[in-house]
N, C-alpha and C positions, 0 to 999 in steps of 0.2 A: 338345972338350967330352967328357966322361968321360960315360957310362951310370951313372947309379946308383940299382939298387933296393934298397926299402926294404919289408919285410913287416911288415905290422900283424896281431899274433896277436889275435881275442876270444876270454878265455876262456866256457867255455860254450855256440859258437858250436855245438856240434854237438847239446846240448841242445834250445837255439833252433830249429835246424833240423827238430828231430824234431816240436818242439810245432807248427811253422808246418806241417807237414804232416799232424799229426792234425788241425788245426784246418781244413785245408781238404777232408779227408773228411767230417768231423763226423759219421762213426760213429754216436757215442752220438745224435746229436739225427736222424739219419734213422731208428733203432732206435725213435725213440719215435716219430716220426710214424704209423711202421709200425702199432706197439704201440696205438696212438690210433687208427688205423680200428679192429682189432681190436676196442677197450672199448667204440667204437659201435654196431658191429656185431652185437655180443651184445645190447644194447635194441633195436636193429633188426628182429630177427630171434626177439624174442620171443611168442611166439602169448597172446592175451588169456584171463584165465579162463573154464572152461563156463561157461558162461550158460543157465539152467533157465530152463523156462516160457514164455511167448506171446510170441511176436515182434508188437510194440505196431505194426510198420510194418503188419500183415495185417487187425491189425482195427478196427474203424471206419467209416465213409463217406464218407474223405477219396478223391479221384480215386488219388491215391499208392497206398493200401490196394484200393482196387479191381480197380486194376490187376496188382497182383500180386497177387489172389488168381487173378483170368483167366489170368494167365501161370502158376501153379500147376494151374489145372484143366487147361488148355489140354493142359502137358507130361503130364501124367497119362494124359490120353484118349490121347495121340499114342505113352505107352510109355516117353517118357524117361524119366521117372521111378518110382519104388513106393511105395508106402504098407506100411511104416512109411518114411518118406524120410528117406534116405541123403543128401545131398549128395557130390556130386565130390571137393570138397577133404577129407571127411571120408575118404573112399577111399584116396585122394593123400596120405595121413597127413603133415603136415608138412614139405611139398612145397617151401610159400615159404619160411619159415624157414631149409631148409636150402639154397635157392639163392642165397643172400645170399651173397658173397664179399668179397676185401679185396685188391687188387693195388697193387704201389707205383709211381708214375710220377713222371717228371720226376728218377730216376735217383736216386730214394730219397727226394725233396724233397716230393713228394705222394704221398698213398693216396687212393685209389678203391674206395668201397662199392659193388655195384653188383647187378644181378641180372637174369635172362634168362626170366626170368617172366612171360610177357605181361600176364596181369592184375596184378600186384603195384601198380601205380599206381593201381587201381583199390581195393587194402585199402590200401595205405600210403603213398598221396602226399596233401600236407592239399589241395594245388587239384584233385582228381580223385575221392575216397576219396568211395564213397558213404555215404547216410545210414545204412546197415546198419551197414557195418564202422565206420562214426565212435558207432554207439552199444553196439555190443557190445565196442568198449574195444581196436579195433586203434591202435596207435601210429601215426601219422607221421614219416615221415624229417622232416621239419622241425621237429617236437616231440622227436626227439633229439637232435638239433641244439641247442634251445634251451632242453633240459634240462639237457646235459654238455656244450655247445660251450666255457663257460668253463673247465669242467677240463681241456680239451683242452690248450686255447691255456697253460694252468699247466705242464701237465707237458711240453709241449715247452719255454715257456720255461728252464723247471728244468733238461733235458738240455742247453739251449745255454749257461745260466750252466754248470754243471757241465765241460762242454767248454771251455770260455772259461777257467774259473781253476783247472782241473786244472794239479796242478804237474808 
């Protein structure tokens, strides 16, 4: 019995072959994942308008208002603080804001907003955020989330369609 090959040419095949390889990088749809902490990041990381006038938690005769007026006198006698009062963060000029970052993981398939802030959970996590920063108009990560989390999920679909029927 004889040997006999036979080659089968596709044309196109090297075409094909290019698309099966962009299509298993998917470039463009890790580009937008990226791009997408990015867009969040920036509501993230926004500081709330000045707010004039009496902080409504100091006055009153609620236990809450009590208390922190004691914790005001207290720091005063003790030094840490002055009159006219400074706060820390107003020092710290825009300290959280800009330690909000944006790293890609899982090899460009996920982003990570993240920050090294200690107190930041304290202005902008909604199960943590006290009543101060929740009424002077700090955001929470999870109210950005639940603001722009559907355009997220749009515009990465859009980059995978786009990647998908690239000719």
């Amino acid at each position: 019995m004889t040997n006999t090959n036979y080659k089968i040419r596709i044309e196109g095949m090297e075409d094909l072959l290019k698309k099966l390889k962009s299509l298993e990088s998917m470039k463009r749809v890790k580009a937008q994942v990226h791009q997408s902490a990015i867009y969040l990041q920036g509501f993230i990381k926004q500081y709330p308008g000045v707010r004039r006038g009496k902080n409504p938690l100091l006055y009153g005769k609620s236990p809450q208002a009590q208390k922190m007026r004691a914790g005001f006198f207290y720091h005063l006698k003790a030094g840490n603080i002055t009159v006219p009062y400074i706060r820390g963060a107003a020092v710290q000029s825009h300290k959280l804001g800009q330690s909000w970052t944006v790293r890609s993981t899982n090899s460009g398939w996920g982003a990570t907003i993240g920050t090294s802030v200690p107190y930041a959970r304290l202005v902008q996590d909604a199960e943590k955020q006290t009543q101060y920063h929740q009424q002077t108009g700090w955001v929470t990560v999870q109210d950005v989330i639940e603001q722009h989390g559907d355009e997220v999920i749009t515009r990465i679909t859009d980059a995978l369609q786009r990647e998908v029927s690239e000719d």
